[in-house]
N, C-alpha and C positions, 0 to 999 in steps of 0.2 A: 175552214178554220173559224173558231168563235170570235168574236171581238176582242172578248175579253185573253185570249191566244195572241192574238194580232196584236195588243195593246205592250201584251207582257214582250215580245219579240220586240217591239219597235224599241220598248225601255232597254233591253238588253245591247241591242244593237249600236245604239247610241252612249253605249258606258255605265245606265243607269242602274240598279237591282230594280226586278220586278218586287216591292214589299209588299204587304196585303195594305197598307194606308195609301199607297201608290196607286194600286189597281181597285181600292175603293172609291178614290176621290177621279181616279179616272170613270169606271162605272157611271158615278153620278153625274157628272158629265156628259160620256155618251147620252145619255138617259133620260137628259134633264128635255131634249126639246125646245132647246133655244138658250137664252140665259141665264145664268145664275149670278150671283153672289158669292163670295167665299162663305159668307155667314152659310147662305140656304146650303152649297156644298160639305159644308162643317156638322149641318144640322142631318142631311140626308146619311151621313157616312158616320155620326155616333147615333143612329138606329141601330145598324148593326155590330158597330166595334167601336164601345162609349169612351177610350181611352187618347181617342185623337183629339189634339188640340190646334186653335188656328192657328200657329204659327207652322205645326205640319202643311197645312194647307196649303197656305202662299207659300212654303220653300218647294211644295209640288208641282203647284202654277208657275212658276218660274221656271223650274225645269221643264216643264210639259210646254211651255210659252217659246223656250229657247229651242226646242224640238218640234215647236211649228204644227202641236199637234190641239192647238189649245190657243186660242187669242178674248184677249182684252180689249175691253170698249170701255169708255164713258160715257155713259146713253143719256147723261143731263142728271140722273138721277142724285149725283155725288157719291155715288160708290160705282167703282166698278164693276164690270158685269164680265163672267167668262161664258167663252161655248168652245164646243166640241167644233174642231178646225177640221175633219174628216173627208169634208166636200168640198166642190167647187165654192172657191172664195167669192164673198160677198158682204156688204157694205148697208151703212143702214140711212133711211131720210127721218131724223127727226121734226114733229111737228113742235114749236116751245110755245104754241098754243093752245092746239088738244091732247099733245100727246102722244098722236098717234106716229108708230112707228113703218115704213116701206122698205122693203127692200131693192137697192140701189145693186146694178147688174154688176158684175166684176169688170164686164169687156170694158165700160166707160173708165176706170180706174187704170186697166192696163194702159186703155188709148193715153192717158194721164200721165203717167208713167212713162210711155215713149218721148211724149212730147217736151218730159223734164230732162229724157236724157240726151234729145236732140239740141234742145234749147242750153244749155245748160251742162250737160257731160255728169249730169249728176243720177243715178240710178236712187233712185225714191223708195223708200219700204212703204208701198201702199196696201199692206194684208188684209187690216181691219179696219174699220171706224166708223164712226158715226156723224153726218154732213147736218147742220139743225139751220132750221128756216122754218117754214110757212106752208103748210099744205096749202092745197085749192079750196078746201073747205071751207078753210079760215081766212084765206084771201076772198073768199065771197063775200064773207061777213064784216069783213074793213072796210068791203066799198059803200 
């Protein structure tokens, strides 16, 4: 089955209509290869159908967010950033020195997670985020 099959079934299943602004702004998404912006999702998805506006957009993300097929970061940049939530979850190391971004493994997140509901009785929504610090690189550079 196509993605774009799979995409339109999961909306169904969940209550949503598969619309064609639905399954476009999903598309660009699958597609995009990491993050987007609602702007760059807005701009990818009136290439081919110019009559979508952003506030389509984020009531999509919202949905697609509460369907867990779809998460939100704040990567430092001050807008938000979405991705395709499809795979094994993972978490990101911000450098606020160069910039550069790593990828932070899920298991350390889940371990995180246990720890706050042992400690605590509290079960922690740890899907996405972004952790900001200091790479090695730039810790070389401050000594």
């Amino acid at each position: 089955m196509s993605c774009e099959k799979d995409t339109a079934q999961a909306l169904k299943e969940s209550g949503h209509r598969p619309t064609p602004q639905r399954l476009l702004i999903l598309g660009a998404l699958r597609h995009a290869g990491g993050h987007v912006t609602a702007v760059e999702i807005l701009e990818k998805v009136r290439a081919s159908y110019p009559y979508v506006d952003i506030s389509t957009v984020y009531r999509t993300l919202t949905v697609l967010k509460e369907m867990r097929l779809v998460t939100e970061t704040d990567m430092g940049g001050g807008e938000s950033q979405f991705e395709w939530a499809g795979g094994e979850g993972h978490h990101h190391l911000v450098c606020k020195g160069c910039g550069k971004v790593a990828l932070l493994d899920d298991q350390r997140m889940k371990a995180l997670g246990k720890g706050i509901m042992s400690s605590y009785g509290f079960r922690a929504d740890l899907g996405h985020f972004a952790v900001f610090g200091t790479c090695a690189e730039c810790l070389k550079k401050e000594e």
